[in-house]
C-alpha positions as CSV (number, residue, x, y, z in Angstrom):
1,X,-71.6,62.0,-72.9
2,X,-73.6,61.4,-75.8
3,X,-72.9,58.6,-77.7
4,X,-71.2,59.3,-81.1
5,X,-72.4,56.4,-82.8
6,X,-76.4,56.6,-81.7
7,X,-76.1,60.4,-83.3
8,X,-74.8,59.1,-86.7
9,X,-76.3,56.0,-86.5
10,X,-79.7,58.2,-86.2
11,X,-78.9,61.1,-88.8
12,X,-77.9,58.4,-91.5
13,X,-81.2,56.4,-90.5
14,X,-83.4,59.5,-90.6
15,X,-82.1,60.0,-93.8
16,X,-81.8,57.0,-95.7
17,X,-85.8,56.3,-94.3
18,X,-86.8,59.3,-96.7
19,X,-84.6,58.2,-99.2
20,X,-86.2,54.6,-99.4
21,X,-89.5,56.0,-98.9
22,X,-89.0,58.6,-102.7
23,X,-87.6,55.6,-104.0
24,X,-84.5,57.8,-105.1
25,X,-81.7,56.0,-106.2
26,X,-78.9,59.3,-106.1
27,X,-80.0,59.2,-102.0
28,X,-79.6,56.2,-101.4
29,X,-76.0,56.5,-103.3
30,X,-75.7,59.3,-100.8
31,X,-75.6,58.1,-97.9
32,X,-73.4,55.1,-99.2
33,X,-70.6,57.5,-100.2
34,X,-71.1,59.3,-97.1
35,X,-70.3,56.1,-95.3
36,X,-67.6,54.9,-97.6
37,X,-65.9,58.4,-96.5
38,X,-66.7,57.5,-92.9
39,X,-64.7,54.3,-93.5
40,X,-61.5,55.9,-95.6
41,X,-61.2,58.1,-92.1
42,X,-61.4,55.0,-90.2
43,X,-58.4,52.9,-92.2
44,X,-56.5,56.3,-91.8
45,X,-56.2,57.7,-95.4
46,X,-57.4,61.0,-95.0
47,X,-55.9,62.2,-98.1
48,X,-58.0,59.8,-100.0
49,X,-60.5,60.7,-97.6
50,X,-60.3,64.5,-98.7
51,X,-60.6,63.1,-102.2
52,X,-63.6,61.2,-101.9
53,X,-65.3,63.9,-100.2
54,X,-64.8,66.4,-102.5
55,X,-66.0,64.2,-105.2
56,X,-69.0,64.2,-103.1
57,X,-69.8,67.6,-103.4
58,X,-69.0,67.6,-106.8
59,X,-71.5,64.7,-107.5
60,X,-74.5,65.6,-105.5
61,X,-73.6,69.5,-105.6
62,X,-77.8,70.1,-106.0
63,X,-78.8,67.3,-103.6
64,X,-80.8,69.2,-100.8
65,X,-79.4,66.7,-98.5
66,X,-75.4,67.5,-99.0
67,X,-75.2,69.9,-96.1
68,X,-76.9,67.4,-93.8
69,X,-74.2,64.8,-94.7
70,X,-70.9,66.7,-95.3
71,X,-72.4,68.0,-91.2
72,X,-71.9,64.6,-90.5
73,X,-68.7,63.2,-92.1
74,X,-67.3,66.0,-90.2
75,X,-68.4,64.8,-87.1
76,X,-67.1,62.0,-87.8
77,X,-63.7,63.5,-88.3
78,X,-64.1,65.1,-85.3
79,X,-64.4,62.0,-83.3
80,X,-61.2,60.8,-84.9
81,X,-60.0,63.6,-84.1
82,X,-58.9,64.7,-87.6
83,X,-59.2,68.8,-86.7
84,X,-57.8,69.9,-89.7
85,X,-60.0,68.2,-92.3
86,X,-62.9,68.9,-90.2
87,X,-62.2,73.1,-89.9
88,X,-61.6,72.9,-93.8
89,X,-65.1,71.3,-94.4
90,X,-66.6,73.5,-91.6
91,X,-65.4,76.6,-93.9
92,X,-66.9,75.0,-97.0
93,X,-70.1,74.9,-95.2
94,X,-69.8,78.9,-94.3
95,X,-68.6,79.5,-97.9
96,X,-71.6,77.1,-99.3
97,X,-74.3,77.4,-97.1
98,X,-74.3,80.8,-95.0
99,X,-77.3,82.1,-93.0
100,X,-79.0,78.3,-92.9
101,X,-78.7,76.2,-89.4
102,X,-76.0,74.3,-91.0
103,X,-73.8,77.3,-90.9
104,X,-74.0,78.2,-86.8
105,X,-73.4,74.3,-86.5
106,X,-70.0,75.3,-88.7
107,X,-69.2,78.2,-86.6
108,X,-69.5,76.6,-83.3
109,X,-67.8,73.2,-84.5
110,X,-64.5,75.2,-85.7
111,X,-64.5,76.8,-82.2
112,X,-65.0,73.2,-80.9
113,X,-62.5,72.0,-82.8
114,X,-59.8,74.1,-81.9
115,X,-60.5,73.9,-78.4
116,X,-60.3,69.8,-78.8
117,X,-56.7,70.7,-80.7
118,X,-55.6,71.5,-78.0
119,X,-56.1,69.9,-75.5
120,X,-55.3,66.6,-77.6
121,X,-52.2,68.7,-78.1
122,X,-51.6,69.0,-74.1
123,X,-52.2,72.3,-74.4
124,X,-54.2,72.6,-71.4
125,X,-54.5,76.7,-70.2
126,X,-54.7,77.7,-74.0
127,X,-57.4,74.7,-74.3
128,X,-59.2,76.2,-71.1
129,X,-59.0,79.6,-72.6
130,X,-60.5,78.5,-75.9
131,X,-63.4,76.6,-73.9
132,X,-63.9,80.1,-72.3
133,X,-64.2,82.1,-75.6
134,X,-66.4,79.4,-77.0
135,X,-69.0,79.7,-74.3
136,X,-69.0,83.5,-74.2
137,X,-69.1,83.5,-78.0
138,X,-72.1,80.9,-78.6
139,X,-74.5,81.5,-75.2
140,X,-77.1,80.7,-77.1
141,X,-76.3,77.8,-79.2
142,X,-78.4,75.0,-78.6
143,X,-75.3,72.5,-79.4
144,X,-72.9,74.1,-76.6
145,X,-73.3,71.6,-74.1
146,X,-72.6,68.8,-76.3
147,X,-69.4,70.3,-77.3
148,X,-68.4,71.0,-73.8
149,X,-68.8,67.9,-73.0
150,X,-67.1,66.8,-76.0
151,X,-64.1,68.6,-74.7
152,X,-64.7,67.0,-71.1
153,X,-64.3,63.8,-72.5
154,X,-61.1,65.0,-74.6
155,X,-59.3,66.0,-70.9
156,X,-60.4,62.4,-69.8
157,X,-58.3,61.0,-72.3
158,X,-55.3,63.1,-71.6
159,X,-55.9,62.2,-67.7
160,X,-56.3,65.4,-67.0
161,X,-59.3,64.8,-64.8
162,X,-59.5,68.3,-63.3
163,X,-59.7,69.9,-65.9
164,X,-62.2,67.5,-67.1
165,X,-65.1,68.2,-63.8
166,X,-64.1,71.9,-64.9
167,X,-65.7,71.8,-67.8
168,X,-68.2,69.6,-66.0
169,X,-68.8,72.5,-63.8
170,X,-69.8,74.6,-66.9
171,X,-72.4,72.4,-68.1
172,X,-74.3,72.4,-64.9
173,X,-73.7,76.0,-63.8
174,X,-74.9,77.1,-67.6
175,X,-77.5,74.4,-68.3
176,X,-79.0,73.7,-65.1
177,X,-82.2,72.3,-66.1
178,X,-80.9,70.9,-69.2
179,X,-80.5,67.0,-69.9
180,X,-76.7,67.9,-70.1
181,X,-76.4,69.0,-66.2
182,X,-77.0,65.3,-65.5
183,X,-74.8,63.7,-67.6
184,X,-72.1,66.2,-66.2
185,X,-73.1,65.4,-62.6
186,X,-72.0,61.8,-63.8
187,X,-69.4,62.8,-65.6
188,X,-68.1,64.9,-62.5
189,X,-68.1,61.6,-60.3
190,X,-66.5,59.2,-63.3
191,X,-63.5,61.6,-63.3
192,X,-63.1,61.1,-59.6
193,X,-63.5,57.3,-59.9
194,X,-60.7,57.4,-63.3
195,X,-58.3,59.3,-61.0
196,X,-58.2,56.8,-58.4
197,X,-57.8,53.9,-60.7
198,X,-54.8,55.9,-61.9
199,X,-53.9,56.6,-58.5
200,X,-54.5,52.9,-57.7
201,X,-57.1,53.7,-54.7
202,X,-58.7,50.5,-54.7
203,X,-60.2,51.7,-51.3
204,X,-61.7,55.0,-53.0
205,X,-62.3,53.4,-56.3
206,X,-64.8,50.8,-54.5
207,X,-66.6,53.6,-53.0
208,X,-66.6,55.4,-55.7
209,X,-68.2,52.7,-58.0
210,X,-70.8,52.1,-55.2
211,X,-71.5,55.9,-55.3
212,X,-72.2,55.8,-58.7
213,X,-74.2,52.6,-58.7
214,X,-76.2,54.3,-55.8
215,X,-76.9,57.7,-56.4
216,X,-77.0,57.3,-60.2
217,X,-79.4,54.3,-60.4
218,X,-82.0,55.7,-62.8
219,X,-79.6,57.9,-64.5
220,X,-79.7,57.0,-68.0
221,X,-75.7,57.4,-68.4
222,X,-75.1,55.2,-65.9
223,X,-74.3,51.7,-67.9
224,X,-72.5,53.6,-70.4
225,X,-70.6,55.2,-67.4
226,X,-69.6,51.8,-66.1
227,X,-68.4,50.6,-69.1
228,X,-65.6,53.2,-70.0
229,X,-64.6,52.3,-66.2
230,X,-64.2,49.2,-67.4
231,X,-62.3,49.9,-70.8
232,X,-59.8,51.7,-68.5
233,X,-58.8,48.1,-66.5
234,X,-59.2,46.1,-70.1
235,X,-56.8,48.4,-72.0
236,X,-54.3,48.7,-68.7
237,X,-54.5,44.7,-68.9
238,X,-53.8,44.8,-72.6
239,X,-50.5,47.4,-72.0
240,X,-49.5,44.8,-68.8
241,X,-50.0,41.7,-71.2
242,X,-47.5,42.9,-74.1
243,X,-45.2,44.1,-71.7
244,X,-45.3,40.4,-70.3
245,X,-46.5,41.1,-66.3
246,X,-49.0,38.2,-67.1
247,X,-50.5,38.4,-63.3
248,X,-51.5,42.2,-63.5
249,X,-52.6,41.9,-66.8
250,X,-55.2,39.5,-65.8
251,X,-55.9,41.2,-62.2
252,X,-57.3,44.1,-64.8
253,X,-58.8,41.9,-67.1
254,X,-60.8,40.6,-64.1
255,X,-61.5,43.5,-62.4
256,X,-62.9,44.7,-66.4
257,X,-65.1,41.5,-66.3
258,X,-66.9,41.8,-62.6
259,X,-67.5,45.6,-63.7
260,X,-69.0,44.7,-66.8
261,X,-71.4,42.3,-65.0
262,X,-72.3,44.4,-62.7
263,X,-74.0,46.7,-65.2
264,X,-75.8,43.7,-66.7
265,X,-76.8,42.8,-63.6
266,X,-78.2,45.6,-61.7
267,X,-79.2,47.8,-65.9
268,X,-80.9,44.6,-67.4
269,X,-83.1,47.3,-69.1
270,X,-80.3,48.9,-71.1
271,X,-79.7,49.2,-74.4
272,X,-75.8,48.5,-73.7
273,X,-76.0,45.1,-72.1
274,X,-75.1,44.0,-75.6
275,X,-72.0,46.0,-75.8
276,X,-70.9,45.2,-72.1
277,X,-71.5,41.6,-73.0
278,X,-68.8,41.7,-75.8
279,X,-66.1,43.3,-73.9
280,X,-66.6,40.4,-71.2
281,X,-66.1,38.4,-74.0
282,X,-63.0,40.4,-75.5
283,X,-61.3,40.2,-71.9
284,X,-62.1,36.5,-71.7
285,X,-60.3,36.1,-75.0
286,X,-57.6,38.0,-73.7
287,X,-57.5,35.6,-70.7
288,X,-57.7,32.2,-72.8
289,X,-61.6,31.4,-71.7
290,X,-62.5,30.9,-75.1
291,X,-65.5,29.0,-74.3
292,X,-66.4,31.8,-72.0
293,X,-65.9,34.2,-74.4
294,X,-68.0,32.4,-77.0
295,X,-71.1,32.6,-73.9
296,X,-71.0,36.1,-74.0
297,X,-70.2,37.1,-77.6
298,X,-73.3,34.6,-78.3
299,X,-75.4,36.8,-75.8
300,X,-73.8,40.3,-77.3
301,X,-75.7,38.7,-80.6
302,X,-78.8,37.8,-79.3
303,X,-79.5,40.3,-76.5
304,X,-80.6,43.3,-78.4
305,X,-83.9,44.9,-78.1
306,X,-85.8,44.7,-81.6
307,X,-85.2,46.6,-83.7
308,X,-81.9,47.7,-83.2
309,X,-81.1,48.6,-86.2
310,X,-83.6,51.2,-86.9
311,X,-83.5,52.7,-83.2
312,X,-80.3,54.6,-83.1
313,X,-78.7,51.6,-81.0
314,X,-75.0,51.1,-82.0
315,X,-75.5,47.4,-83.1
316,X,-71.5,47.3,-84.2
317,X,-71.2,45.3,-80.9
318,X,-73.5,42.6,-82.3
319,X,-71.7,42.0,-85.7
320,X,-68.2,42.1,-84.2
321,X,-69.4,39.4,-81.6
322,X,-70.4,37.3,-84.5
323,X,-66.5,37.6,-85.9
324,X,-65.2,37.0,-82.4
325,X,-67.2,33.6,-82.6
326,X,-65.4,32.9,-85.4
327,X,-62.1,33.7,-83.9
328,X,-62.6,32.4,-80.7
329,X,-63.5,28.9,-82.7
330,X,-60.5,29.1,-84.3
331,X,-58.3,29.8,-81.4
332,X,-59.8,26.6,-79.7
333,X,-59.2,24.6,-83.1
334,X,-55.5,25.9,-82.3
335,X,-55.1,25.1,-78.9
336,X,-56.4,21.2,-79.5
337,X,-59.7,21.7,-77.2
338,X,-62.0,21.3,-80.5
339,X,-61.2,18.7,-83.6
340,X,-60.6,20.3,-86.9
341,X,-64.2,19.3,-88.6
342,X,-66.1,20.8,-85.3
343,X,-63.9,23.7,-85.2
344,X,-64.3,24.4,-89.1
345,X,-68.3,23.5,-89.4
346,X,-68.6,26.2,-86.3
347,X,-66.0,28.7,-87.1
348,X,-68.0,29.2,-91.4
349,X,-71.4,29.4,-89.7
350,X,-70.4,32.3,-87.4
351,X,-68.4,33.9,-90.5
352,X,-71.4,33.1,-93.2
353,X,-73.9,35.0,-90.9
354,X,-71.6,37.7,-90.7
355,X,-71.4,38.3,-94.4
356,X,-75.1,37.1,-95.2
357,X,-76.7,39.5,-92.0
358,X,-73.9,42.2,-92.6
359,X,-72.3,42.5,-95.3
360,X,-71.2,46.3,-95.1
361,X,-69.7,46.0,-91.9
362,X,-66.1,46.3,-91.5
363,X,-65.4,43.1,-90.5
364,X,-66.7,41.2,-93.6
365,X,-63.5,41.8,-95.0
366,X,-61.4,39.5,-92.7
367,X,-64.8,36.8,-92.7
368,X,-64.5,36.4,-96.1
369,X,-60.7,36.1,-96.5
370,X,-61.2,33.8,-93.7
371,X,-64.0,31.7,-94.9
372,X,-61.5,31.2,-98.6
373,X,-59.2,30.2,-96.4
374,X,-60.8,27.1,-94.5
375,X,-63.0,25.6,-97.9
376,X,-59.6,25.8,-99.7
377,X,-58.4,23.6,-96.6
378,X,-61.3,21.2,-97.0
379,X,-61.3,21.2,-101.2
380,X,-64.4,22.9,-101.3
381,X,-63.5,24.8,-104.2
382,X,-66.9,26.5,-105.6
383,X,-67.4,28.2,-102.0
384,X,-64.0,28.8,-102.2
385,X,-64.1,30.7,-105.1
386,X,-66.9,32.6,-104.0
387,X,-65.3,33.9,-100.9
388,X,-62.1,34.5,-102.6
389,X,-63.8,36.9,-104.8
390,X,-65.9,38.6,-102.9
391,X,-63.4,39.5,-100.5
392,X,-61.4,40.9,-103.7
393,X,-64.6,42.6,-105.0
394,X,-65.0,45.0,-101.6
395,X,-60.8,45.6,-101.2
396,X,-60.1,48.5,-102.4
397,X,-58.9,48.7,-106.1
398,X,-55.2,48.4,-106.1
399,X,-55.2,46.7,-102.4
400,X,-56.3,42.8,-103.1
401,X,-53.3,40.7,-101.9
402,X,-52.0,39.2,-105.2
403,X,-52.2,35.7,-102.9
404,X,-56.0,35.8,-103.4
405,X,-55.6,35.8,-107.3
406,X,-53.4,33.1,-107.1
407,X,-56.2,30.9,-104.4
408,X,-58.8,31.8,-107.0
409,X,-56.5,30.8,-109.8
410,X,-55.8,27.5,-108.0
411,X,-59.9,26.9,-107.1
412,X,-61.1,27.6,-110.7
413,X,-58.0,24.9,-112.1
414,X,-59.1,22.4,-109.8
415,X,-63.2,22.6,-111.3
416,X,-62.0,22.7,-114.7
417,X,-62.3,26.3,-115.6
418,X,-59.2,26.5,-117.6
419,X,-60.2,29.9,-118.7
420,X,-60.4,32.1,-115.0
421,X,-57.9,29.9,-113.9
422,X,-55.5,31.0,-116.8
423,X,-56.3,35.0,-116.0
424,X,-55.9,34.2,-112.5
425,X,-52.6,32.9,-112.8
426,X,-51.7,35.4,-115.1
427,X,-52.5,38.4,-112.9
428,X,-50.9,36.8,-109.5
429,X,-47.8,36.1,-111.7
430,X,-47.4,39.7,-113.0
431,X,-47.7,40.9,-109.4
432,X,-44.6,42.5,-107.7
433,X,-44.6,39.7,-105.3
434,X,-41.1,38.0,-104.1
435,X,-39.9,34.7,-106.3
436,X,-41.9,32.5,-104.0
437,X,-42.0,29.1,-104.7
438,X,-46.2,29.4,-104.7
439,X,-45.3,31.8,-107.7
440,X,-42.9,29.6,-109.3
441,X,-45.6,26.8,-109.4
442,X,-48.0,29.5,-110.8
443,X,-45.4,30.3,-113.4
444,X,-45.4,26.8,-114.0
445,X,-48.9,25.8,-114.6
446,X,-49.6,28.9,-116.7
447,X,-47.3,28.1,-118.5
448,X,-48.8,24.3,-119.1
449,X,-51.9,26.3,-119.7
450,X,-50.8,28.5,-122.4
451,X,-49.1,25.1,-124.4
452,X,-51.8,23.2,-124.1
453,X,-54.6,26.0,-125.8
């Protein structure tokens, strides 16, 4: 249905564009914390999630733009399904805010939410009673038939694809003429077409996909449609390839692939050619095409419409692409189809555009661990250091591996900077690391260090 990351991706943009434009700094620190809490619920903490959020209200308790923002960190709980947290903030909401907009958005998400519970739950005929209550409670709510279809999707993951064109059913018989009745029509034949890969139909699953390519040519939901299909073969192909049926595994990963094209063959126009173009390359990985998989994570990159950024577009496809460059360098460098030097020169430009274009994103993390990594290979110590420490300067406090103190330890002794060297050493040292020999040698040269002053 609609996709989760355009409706956050264009609430955060909306506001942080008013922010900017009042030059106010406490907005703009905002919406950070607001995404920094996004992120905690991402890594899985959500007690230090809960934490941070409360600190949130705390800090901006008179910022007229808390509601809109704690609205969305729950949504974003929601589509991790974390139910709990998200009820408890709906109820701060009610407690905080009554009688504005924010507080029917409250009431119907808790409803939502419990419905989602359990059906996540396999809890299927109290699910599809809750689902019942929620529509004769909120008739009139103008976010209804995005929660249904919220729920829809919910019984798509549990397979329970019945259950799923039910709810289908609900959008179009309560919303005929609404922009929701034809994403459910969609939805109503994507169920069908997910049933008969899990059936393995190939005869009905080929004229279902032709059905949906036909009849649903202009629909907007279409590309998006096509590529879940596809997710389905790519994550059966990852099952298949850990449980070591090597054939099947890439029969799906194939099957993935000529979906994917098709979209970007007969939706040129869409927004989502990007994103189709990295999961071609993600399956080619998976098969060992890396050179084909670089083709289509460089087109991921360069295939958005301009500007993506500030259009609602989910551009997380085009910095993960750039990573996957990186990666899919490196896995060429291993396999002995690319020297070293090639390998290295391309594998820090893909990682130093990361960082430099997007250095918020997720994955800069791992670019810049990465990128300390290969100038410590080649003695390049200064860009060594630099990496080194900023990965260490966005890891949570507490969380920096006490290897990277040692590496920057090392980088600063071999330019002559005794001084960072010594604290370095000193802090990797005092660690509660194992009696490695790397932290013998640290031992050792600190303690040179210390004679020698």
């Amino acid at each position: 249905m609609i996709k989760r990351a355009n409706i956050i991706s264009l609430a955060l943009i909306s506001i942080a564009y008013f922010v900017i434009s009042d030059k106010c700094l406490s907005e703009i620190t905002l919406v950070d914390s607001q995404q920094n809490i996004c992120n905690i619920i991402d890594s899985g903490d959500l007690e230090a999630a809960r934490k941070a959020t409360d600190k949130l209200m705390t800090n901006f308790a008179n910022n007229p733009n808390l509601p809109e923002m704690i609205y969305w960190t729950i949504r974003h709980c929601e589509w991790k399904d974390k139910f709990d947290e998200a009820k408890r903030l709906y109820q701060i909401i009610l407690q905080n805010y009554p009688g504005t907009a924010f507080a029917e958005k409250a009431q119907l998400g808790i409803a939502r939410c419990e419905a989602m519970r359990l059906v996540m739950g396999q809890q299927y005929e109290l699910a599809r009673v809750a689902v019942n209550k929620m529509v004769s409670d909120f008739p009139a709510n103008e976010d209804l038939p995005e929660s249904l279809g919220m729920i829809a999707e919910r019984f798509e993951w549990q397979r329970r694809f019945e259950d799923e064109k039910w709810v289908y059913r609900l959008i179009i018989q309560i919303f005929a003429h609404n922009l929701f009745a034809h994403k459910a029509q969609i939805g109503i034949v994507r169920a069908d077409v997910l049933s008969f890969i899990v059936g393995k139909d190939s005869v009905r699953f080929d004229m279902g996909m032709d059905k949906l390519f036909t009849n649903f040519a202009s629909n907007p939901e279409l590309p998006q449609t096509a590529i879940i299909i596809g997710e389905w073969f790519y994550k059966d192909g990852l099952t298949q390839k850990q449980e070591g049926l090597k054939e099947e595994a890439k029969n799906n990963f194939e099957k993935a692939i000529n979906i994917w094209n098709r979209v970007i063959a007969e939706q040129p126009n869409s927004d989502l050619i990007p994103e189709a173009c990295c999961w071609i390359g993600d399956s080619y990985t998976e098969l060992g095409q890396y050179n084909k998989a670089i083709e289509f994570y460089k087109r991921s990159c360069n295939d958005y419409p301009e500007p993506a950024e500030t259009s609602g577009i989910n551009i997380s496809y085009r910095w993960r692409s750039m990573y996957m460059i990186g990666q899919s360098y490196t896995l060429l460098k291993k396999s002995g189809d690319i020297n070293n030097t090639e390998a290295d020169t391309l594998i820090i430009e893909s990682y130093e555009h990361l960082v430099r274009v997007y250095p918020n994103c997720s994955l800069a993390k791992n670019a810049w661990l990465e990128l300390g990594i290969i100038y410590a290979d080649n003695n390049r110590w200064p860009d060594t250091i630099r990496c080194y420490e900023a990965y260490q300067n966005i890891s949570p406090k507490g969380q920096c591996p006490p290897e990277v103190f040692y590496e920057i330890a090392n980088a600063y002794d071999r330019i002559g900077n005794i001084d960072l060297a010594k604290k370095n050493y000193a802090i990797f040292v005092s660690s509660t690391i194992p009696n490695t020999p790397k932290r013998k040698e640290a031992n050792i040269r600190l303690m040179e260090i210390m004679k020698s002053n």
